[in-house]
C-alpha positions as CSV (number, residue, x, y, z in Angstrom):
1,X,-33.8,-0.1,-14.4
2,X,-31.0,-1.7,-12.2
3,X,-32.6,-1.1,-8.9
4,X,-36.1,-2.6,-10.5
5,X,-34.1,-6.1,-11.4
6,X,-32.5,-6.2,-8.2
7,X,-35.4,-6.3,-6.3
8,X,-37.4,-8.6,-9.0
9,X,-34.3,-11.3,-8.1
10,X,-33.9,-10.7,-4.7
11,X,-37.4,-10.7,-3.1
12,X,-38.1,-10.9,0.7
13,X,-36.4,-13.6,3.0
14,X,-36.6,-14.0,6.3
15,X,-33.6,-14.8,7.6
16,X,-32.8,-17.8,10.2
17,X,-28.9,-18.7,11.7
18,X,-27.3,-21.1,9.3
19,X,-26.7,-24.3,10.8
20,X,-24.3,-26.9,9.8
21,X,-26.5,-29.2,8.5
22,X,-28.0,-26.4,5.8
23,X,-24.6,-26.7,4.5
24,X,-24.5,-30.3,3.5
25,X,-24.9,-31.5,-0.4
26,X,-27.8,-33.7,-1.9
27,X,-25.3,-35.6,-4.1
28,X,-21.7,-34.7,-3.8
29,X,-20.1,-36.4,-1.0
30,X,-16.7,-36.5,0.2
31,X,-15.8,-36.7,4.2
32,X,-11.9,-36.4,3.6
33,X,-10.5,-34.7,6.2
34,X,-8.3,-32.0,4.6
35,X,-7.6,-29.4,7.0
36,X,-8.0,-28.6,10.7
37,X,-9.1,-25.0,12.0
38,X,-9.7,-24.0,15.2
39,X,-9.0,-27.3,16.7
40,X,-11.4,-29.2,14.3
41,X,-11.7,-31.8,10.9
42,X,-12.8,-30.3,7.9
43,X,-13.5,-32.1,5.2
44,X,-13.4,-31.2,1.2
45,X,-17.2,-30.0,1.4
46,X,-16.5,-28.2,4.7
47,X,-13.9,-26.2,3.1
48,X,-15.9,-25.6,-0.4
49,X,-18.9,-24.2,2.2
50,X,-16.2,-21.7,4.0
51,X,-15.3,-20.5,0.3
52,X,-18.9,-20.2,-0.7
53,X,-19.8,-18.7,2.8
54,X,-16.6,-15.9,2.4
55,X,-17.3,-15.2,-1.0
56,X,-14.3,-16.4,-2.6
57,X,-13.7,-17.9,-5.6
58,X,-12.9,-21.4,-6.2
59,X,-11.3,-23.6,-8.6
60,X,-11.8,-27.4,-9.1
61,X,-9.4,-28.8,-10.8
62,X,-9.1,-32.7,-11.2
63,X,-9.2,-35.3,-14.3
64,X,-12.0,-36.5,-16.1
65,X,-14.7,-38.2,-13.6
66,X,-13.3,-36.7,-9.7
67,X,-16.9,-35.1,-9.3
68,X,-16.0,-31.4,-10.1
69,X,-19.2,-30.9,-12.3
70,X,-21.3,-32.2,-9.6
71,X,-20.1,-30.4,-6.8
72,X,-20.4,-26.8,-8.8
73,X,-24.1,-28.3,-9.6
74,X,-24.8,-29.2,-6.4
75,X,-24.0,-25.3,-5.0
76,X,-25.6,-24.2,-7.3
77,X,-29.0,-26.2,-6.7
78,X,-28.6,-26.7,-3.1
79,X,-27.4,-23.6,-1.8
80,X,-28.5,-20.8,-4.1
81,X,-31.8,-22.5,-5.3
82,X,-30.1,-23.0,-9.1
83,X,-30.8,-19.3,-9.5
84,X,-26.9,-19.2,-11.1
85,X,-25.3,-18.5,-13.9
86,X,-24.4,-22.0,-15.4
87,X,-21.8,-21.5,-18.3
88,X,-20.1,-24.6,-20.0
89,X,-16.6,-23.4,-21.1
90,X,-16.0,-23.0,-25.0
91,X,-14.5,-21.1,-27.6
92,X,-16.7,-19.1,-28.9
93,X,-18.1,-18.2,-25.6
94,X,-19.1,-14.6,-24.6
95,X,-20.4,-13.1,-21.8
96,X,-23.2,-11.2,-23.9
97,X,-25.0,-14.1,-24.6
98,X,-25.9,-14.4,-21.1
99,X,-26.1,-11.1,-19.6
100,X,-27.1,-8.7,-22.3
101,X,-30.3,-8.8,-24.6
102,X,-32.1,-6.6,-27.2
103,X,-35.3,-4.9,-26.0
104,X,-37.2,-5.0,-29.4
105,X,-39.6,-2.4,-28.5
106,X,-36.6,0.3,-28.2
107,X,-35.6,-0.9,-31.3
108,X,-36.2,1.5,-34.4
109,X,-35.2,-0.3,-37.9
110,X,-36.7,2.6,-40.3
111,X,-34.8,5.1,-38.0
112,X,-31.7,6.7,-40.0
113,X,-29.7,6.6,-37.1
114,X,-30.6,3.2,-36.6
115,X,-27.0,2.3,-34.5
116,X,-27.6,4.2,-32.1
117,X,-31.4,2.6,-31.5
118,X,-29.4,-0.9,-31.2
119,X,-27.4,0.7,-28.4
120,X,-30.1,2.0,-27.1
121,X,-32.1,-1.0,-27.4
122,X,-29.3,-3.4,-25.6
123,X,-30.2,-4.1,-22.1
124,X,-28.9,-6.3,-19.1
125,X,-30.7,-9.2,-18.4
126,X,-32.1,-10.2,-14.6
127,X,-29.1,-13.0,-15.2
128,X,-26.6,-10.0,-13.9
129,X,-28.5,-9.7,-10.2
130,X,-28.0,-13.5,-9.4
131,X,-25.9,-14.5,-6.6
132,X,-23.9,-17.3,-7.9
133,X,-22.2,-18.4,-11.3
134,X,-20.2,-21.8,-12.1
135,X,-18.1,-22.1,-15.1
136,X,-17.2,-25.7,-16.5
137,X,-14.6,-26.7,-18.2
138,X,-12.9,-23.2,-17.7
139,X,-9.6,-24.2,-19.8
140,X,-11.5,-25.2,-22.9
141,X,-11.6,-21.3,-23.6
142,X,-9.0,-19.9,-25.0
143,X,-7.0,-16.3,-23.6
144,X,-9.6,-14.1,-25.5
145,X,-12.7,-15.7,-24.0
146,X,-11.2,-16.0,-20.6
147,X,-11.2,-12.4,-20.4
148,X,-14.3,-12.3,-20.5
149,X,-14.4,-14.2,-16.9
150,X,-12.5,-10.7,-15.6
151,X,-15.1,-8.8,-14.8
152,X,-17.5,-11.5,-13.8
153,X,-14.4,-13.5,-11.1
154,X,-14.5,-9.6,-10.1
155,X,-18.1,-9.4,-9.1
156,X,-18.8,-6.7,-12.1
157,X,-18.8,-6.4,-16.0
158,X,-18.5,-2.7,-17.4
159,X,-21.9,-1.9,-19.2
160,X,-22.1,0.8,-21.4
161,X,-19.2,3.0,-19.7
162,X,-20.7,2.1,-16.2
163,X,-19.3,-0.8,-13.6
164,X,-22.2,-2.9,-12.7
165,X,-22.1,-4.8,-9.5
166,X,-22.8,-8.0,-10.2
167,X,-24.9,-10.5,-8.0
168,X,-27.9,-10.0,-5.4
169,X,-26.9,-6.8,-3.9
170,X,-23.0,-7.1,-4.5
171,X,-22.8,-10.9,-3.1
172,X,-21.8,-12.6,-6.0
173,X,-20.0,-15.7,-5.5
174,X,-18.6,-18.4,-8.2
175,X,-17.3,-22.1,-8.5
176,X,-15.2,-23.1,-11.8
177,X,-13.5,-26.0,-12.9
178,X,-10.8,-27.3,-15.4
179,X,-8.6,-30.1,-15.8
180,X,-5.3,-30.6,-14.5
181,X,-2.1,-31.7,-15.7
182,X,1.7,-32.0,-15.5
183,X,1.6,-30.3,-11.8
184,X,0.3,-27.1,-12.9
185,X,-2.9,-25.6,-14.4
186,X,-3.0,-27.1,-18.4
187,X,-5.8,-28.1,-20.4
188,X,-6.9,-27.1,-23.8
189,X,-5.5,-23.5,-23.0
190,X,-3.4,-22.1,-19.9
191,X,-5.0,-19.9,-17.8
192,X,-4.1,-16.3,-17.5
193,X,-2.1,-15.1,-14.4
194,X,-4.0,-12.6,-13.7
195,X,-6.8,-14.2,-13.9
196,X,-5.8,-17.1,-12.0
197,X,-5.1,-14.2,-8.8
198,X,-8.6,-13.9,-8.7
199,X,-9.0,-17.3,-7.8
200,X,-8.6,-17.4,-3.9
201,X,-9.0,-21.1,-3.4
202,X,-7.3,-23.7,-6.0
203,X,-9.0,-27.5,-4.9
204,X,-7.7,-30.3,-6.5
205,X,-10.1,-32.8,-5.9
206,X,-7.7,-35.8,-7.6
207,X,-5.7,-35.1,-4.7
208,X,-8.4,-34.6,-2.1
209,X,-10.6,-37.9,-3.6
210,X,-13.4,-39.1,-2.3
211,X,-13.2,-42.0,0.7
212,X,-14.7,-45.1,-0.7
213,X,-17.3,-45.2,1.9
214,X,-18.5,-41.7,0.2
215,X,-18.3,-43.9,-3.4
216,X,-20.3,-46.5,-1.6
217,X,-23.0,-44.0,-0.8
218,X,-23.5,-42.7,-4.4
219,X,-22.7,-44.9,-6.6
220,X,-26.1,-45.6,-8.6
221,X,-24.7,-47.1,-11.6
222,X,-25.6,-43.6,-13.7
223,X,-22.6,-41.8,-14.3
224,X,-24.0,-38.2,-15.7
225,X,-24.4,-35.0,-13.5
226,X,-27.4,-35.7,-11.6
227,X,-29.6,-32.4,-10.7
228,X,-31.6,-32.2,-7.3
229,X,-34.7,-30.6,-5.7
230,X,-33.7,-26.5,-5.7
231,X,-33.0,-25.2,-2.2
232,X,-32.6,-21.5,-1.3
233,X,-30.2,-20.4,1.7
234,X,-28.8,-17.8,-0.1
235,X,-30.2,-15.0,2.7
236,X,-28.3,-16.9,5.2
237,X,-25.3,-17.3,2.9
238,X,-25.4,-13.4,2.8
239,X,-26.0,-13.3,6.4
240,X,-23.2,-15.3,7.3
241,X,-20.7,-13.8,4.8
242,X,-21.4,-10.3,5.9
243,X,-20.8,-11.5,9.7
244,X,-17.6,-12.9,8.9
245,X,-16.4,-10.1,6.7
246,X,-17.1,-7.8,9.5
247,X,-15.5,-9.8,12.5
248,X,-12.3,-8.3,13.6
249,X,-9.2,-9.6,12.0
250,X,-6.5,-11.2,14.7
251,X,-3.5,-9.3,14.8
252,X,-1.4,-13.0,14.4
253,X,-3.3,-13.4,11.1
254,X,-2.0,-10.3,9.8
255,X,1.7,-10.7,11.1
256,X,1.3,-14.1,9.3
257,X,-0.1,-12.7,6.3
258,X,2.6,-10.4,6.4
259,X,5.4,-13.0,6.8
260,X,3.9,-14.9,3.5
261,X,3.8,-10.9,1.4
262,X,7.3,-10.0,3.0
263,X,9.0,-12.5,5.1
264,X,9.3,-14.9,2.2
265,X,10.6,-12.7,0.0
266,X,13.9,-11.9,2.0
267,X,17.2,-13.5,0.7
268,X,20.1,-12.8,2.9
269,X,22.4,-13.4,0.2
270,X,21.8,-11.0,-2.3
271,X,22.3,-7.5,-1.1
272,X,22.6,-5.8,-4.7
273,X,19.1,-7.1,-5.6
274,X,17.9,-5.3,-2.1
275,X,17.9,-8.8,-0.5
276,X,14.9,-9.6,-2.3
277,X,14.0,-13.0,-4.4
278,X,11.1,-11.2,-6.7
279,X,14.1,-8.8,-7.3
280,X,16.4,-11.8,-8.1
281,X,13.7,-12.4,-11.2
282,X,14.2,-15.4,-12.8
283,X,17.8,-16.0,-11.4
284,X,15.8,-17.5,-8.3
285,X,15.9,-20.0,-7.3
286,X,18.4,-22.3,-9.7
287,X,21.1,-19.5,-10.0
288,X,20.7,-17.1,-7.1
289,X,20.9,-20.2,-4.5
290,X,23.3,-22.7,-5.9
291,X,26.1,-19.8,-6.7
292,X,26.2,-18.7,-3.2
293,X,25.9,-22.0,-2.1
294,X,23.3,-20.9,0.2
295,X,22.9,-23.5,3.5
296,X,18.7,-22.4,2.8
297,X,18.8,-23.3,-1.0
298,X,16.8,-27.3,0.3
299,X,14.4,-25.0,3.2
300,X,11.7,-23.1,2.6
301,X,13.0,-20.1,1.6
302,X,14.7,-22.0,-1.4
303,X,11.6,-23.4,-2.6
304,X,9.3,-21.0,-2.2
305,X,8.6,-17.3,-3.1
306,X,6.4,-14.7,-1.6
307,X,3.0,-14.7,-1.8
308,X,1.2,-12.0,-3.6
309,X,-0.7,-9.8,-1.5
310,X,-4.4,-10.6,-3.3
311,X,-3.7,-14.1,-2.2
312,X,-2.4,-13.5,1.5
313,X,-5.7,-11.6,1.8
314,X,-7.8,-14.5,0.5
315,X,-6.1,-16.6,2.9
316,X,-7.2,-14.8,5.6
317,X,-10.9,-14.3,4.2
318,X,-10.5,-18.4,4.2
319,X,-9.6,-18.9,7.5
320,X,-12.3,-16.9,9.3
321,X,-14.5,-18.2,6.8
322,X,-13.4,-21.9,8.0
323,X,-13.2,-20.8,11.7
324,X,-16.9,-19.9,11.1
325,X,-17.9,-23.5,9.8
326,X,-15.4,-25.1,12.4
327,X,-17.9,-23.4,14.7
328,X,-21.0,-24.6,13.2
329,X,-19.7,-27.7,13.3
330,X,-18.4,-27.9,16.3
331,X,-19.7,-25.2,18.9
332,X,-16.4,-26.2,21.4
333,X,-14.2,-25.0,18.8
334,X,-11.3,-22.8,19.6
335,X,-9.7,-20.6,17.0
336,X,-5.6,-21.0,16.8
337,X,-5.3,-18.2,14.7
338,X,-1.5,-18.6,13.4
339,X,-2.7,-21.8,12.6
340,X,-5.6,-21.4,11.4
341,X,-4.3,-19.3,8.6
342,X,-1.1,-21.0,7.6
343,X,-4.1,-24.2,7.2
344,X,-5.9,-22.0,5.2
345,X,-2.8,-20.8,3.0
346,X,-2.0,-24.7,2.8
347,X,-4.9,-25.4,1.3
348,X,-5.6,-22.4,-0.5
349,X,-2.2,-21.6,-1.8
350,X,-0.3,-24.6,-4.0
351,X,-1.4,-23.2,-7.1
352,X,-0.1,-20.1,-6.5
353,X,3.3,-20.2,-9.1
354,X,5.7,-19.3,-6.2
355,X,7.4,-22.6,-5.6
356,X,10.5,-23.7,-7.0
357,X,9.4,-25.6,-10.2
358,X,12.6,-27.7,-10.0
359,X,12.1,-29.1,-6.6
360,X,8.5,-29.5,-7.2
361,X,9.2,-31.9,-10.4
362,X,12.6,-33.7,-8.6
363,X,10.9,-34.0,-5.1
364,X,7.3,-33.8,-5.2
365,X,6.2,-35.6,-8.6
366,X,4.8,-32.0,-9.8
367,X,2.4,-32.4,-7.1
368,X,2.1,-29.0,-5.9
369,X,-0.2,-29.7,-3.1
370,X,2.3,-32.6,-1.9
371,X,4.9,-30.0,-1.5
372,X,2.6,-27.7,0.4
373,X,2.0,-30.0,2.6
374,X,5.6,-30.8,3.5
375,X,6.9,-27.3,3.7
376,X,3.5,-25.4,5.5
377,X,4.4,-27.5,9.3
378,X,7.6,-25.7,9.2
379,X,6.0,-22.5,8.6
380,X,3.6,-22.7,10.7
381,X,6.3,-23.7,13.4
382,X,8.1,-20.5,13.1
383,X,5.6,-18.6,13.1
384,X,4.5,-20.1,16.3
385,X,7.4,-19.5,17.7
386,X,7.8,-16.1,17.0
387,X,4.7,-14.9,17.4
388,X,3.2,-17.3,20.1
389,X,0.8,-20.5,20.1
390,X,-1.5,-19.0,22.4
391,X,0.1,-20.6,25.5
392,X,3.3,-19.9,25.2
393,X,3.8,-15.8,24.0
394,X,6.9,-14.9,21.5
395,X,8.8,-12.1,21.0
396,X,6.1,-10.8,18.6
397,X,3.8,-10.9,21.7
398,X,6.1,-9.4,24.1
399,X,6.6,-6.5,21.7
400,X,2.7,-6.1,21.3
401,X,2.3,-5.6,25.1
402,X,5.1,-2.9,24.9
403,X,2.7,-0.8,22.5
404,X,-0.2,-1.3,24.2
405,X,1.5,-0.1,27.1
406,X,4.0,2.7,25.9
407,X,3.0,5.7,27.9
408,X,5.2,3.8,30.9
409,X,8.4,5.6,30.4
410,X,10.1,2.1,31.7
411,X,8.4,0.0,29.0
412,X,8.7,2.8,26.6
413,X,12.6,2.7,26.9
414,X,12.8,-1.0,26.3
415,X,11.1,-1.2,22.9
416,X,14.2,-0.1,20.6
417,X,16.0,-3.2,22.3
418,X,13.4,-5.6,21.8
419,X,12.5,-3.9,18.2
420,X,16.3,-4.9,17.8
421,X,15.4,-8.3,17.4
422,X,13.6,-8.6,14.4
423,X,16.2,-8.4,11.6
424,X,16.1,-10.0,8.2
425,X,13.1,-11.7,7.4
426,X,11.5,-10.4,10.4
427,X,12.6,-7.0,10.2
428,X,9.4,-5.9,9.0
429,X,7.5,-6.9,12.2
430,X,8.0,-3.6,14.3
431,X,7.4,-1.1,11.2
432,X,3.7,-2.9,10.7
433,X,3.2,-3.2,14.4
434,X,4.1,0.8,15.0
435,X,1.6,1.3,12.2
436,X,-1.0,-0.5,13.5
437,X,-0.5,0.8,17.4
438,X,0.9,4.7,16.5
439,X,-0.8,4.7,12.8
440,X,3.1,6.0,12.2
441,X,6.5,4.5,11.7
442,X,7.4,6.3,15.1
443,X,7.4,5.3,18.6
């Protein structure tokens, strides 16, 4: 029954290279620039396209009127030929209403065993084979309803004992949205962590607001949603996504993911807690920092925590994604890949929960993104440093050479020294590299 739906939704495409202008939006329009990848200006729609085009998640979070509703329906329309999933956040909300229905014909009243016709008579809908969904108004559900959005964020919903992949042939993609308040995610109800993780992009578009030229070009006096002529690139949205999903990660994205998972985490102070801040619990930052009097309490590593491996992932997801629509773009673009990621984790990653919430509401007005943006140069300095900028090679760089070239007894005997080097923070930088080089934790 599955496989018959599939291919009912699905159909035949022939599939054509996506091009840069297949990516632009009949209605929503905003030509901020708000990050730069591989040597070029992306704007907020260029960076919702890279999330759409790597399959990831993303929130829109805003107040009233910043044009969340219209960008999801313009995805929707423009991109996936409004063959989506369009659910308006409420209460009584249940995934069942859209995805599951009762085939009549299987249905037996006069039997005496007649629950076990209506289980037999509940069916998926074609709904579950689309490629996209959008959910508005996310945070007028409350806990109970948003777990129904686990599955579906996951791209499957259990069914009868079974997991069902859900969109057109396992691409399944989604856009939601939800108000914003007081510096973190609020609204009618909180969000749920765990939910939230599956999020891998957080955009705030009162932060990222459109350029008044862009206001100039819509305005129409006609404030509602406006829908527009259905367009399908969904074949090349699948084409694209599996090409960048299959493209070979950089080695400096991973050290850099790994510095984000590991390197933030260390705290040379606290040796009882294994000189780690998610050991520290709540103690860090307000207690851990100020009673050592740490000289890092007002750098980076006082005001921010690791980040959790689900998200370092996305991050990287994001910045091949956005290297891929830097391309389009711009055909002379030349990936940075260090900096290409720590753009993406900027932002990708202020609504993450690891910052210090004190310096975020003294310093940075609860604007997480604000304080993002501050701290991510210096990270993204280091990590230059240490790993290289792609003219200039770093210690990380040097050590990479004398892996790929350990069968010379000379280079072999200087690794230990140089492996020396990385202590603290950066002492997990030869155990990953001897894994990835030796697929073992010995040279």
């Amino acid at each position: 029954m599955a496989k018959g739906l599939e291919e009912k939704v699905e159909g035949k495409h022939d599939v054509d290279g996506l091009t840069y202008s297949d990516l632009q939006l009949p209605v929503y329009t905003n030509s901020r620039v708000i990050a730069n990848v591989a040597g070029t200006d992306l704007t907020v729609q260029d960076v919702v396209a890279a999330a759409v085009l790597g399959r990831l998640n993303t929130f829109l979070i805003g107040k009233k009127g910043c044009g969340k509703t219209q960008l999801l329906t313009d995805i929707k329309d423009s991109y996936f030929g409004g063959k989506g999933l369009f659910i308006e956040g409420n209460p009584e909300f249940t995934l069942s209403q859209l995805l599951q229905t009762i085939n009549l014909e299987k249905l037996d009243l006069d039997n005496p065993e007649h629950a076990k016709t209506v289980d037999e008579a509940v069916q998926l809908t074609e709904k579950v084979f689309l490629p996209f969904f959008g959910i508005d108004e996310f945070n007028r559900c409350p806990p109970i309803v948003q777990n129904y959005f686990y599955g579906l964020v996951n791209g499957y919903i259990s069914f009868k004992g079974d997991k069902i992949k859900l969109g057109d042939k396992g691409f399944s993609v989604g856009l939601a949205t939800g108000n914003l308040g007081d510096g973190e995610y609020t609204g009618t109800f909180k969000m749920d962590e765990a939910l939230e993780d599956r999020f891998a992009l957080f955009l705030n578009l009162g932060h990222y607001k459109p350029l008044p030229e862009d206001e100039a070009k819509i305005s129409c006096g006609d404030p509602r949603v406006k829908d527009s002529e259905p367009r399908d690139i969904s074949a090349k949205i699948k084409a694209a996504y599996q090409e960048i999903k299959d493209s070979e990660i950089p080695i400096e994205m991973l050290i850099a993911k790994a510095y984000l998972t590991h390197g933030l985490d260390h705290c040379k102070k606290h040796t009882k807690a294994k000189n780690s801040k998610d050991e520290l619990n709540s103690h860090w930052p307000s207690q851990s920092c100020e009673s050592t009097s740490c000289d890092e309490q007002t750098a980076v590593c006082g005001r921010m925590k690791a980040v959790s491996p689900r998200a370092a992932d996305a991050y990287i997801a994001l910045a091949k994604a956005m290297q891929y629509v830097a391309k389009l773009k711009n055909p002379k673009a030349s990936p940075q890949h260090v900096r290409d990621y720590t753009e993406a984790f900027r932002v990708g990653g202020a609504y993450n929960g690891n910052l210090n919430q004190l310096s975020l509401n003294t310093d940075y007005f609860g604007n997480p993104q604000l304080m993002l943006d501050e701290l991510v140069p210096g990270i993204t300095q280091e990590l230059e440093s240490k790993i290289g900028d792609g003219k200039t090679p770093g210690e990380v760089s040097v050590l990479i050479a004398c892996y790929s070239q350990r069968d010379n007894p000379k280079i072999r005997e200087r690794i230990p020294t140089i492996e020396s080097k990385f202590q603290g923070k950066w002492e997990f930088v030869p155990r990953m590299l001897r894994q990835i080089y030796n697929g073992q934790n010995e040279i």
